[in-house]
N, C-alpha and C positions, 0 to 999 in steps of 0.2 A: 533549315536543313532538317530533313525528319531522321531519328535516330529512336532504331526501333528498342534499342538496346535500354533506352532512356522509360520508353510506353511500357516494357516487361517491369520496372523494377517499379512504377507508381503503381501498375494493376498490382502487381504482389503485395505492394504496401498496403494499399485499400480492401485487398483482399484478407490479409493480417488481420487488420484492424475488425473486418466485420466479424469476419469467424472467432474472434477470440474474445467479444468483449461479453458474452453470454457466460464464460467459463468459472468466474468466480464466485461464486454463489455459496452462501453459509448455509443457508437456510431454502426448504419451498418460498420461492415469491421472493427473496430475500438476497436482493443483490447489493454487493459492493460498489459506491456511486463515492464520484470525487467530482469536484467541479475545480477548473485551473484556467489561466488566461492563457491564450494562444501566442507564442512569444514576436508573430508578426505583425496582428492583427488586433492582440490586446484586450481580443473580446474573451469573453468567459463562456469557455467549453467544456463539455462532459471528458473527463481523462480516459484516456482508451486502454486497454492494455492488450498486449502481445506475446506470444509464445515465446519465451525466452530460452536459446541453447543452455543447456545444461553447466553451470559454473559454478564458486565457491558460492555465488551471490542466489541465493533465491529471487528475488528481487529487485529491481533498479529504477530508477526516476531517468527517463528521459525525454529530449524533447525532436523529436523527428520531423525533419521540415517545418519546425515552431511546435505541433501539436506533443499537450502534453500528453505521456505514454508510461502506461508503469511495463517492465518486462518482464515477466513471471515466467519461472521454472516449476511448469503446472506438476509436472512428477512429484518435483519434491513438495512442492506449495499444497499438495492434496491430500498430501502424508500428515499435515498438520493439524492438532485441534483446532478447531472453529474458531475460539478467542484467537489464538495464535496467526491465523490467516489475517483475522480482524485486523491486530496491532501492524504487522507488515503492509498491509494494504493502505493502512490510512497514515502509515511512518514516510512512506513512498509517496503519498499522496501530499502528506506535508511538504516536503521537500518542492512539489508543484506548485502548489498552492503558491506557498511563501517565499519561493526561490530558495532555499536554506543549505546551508550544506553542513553545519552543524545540528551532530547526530543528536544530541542529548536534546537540543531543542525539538529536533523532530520524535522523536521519542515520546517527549510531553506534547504535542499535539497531538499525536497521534492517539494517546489515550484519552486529549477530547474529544476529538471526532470522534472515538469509539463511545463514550461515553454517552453523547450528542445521540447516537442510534442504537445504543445496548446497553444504555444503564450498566454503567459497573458499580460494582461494591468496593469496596476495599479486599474484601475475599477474592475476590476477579483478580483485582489486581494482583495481588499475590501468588495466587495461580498462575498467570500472566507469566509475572518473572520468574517462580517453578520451572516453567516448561521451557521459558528463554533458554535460564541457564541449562536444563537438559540437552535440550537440541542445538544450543550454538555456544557452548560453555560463556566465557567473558563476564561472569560474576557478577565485577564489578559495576560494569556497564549496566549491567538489567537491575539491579542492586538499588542502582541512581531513580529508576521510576517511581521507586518509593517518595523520591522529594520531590515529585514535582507539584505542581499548586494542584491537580486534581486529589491527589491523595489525600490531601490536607483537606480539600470537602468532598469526599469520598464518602459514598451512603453507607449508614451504619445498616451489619445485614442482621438480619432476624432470628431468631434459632426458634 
């Protein structure tokens, strides 16, 4: 039975997905890439992300018809320093990757994968959790990045 109701909401999906996966960019040439397993098909797909309505969350890991998706609240996501976009992108993208739903753990991944593609220092990192606690207070929580195993071999910086 054809249901057209059904063909509007897959074009808008794939329509989503193309127009917004160009939009996170830190840098010229410098894009945010995550790779995640498709949860139907179990092959390893590039993570897409979407235009996310405006919520507490900047952010969110999901997985739409299997494909993994982060959803971004470009407004406020744009507002953010560069590191800070970094950490949220690849926090979200943990959570893909590794199925995870414990934050602290994605936390500390996240500051490998950034690491993995921007070299942090230790200075970074501390910056990092500066701006956390500015922009989403929780202290404690951003606090916690300091223990995670990269900090412990975190590059000493130069002066």
């Amino acid at each position: 039975m054809y249901c057209p109701l059904k063909n509007i909401f897959i074009l808008s999906f794939i329509l989503l997905f193309s127009f917004n996966t160009f939009a996170v960019e830190t840098h010229k040439n410098d894009r945010l890439t995550c790779f995640a397993k498709h949860l139907d098909t179990n092959k390893e797909v590039p993570v897409k992300t979407i235009s996310a309505i405006t919520s507490k969350k900047i952010a969110t890991a999901q997985w739409p018809l299997g494909y993994p998706t982060i959803a971004i609240d470009y407004r406020a996501f744009l507002k953010l320093p560069i590191n800070t976009r970094q950490f949220i992108y690849y926090h979200e993208c943990a959570h893909l990757k590794f199925k995870l739903d414990d934050e602290f753990i994605a936390d500390c991944i996240s500051l490998n994968l950034t690491d993995e593609k921007h070299e942090l220092s230790e200075i970074d990192i501390r910056k990092l959790v500066k701006t956390l606690v500015e922009k989403f207070g929780m202290s404690r929580r951003w606090s916690e990045l300091l223990h995670c195993d990269l900090m412990q071999k975190a590059k000493p910086t130069t002066q």
